[in-house]
N, C-alpha and C positions, 0 to 999 in steps of 0.2 A: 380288638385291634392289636396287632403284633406288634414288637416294641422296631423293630427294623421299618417298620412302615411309619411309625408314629412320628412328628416331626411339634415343637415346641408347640406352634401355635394350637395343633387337634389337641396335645394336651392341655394346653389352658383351656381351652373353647370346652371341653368335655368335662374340665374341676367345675367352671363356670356353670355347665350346664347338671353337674353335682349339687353343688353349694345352693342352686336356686330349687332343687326339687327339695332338698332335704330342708330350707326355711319356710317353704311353702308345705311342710308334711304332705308329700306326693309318693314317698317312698315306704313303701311295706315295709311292719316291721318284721317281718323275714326275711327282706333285704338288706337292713340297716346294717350289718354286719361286714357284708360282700359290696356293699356301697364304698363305706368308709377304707376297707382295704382298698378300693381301687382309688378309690382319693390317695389313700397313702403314699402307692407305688407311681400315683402319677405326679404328685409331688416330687417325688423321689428324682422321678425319670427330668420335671424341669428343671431342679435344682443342679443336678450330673449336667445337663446340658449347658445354662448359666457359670456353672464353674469353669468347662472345658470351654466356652467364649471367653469368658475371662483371662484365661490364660492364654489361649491365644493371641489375644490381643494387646496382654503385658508381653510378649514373647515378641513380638510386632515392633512393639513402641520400643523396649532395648538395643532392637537391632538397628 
């Protein structure tokens, strides 16, 4: 999924649907690797997102 298309909630929905394969050992370990990076960056990607709300919305409330 391209990052221009990705909107918070597929990211949550997709860590979600990370986090239950990897407690439930569903994921190869040939995958584990390539798993976790994608976990990583889509942390990454909601956190970027959470901050730029954020400040939006202190930027809101100032005004």
């Amino acid at each position: 999924m391209e990052e221009k298309e990705l909107t918070y909630e597929a990211a949550m929905n997709r860590l979600e649907k990370l986090a239950r394969e990897m407690e439930n050992g569903d994921i190869a370990i040939d995958q584990v690797a390539a798993k976790l990076k994608e976990a990583q960056q889509l942390l990454q990607f909601c956190k970027d997102k959470l901050t730029k709300a954020d400040e939006e919305v202190q930027k809101l409330l100032e005004e």
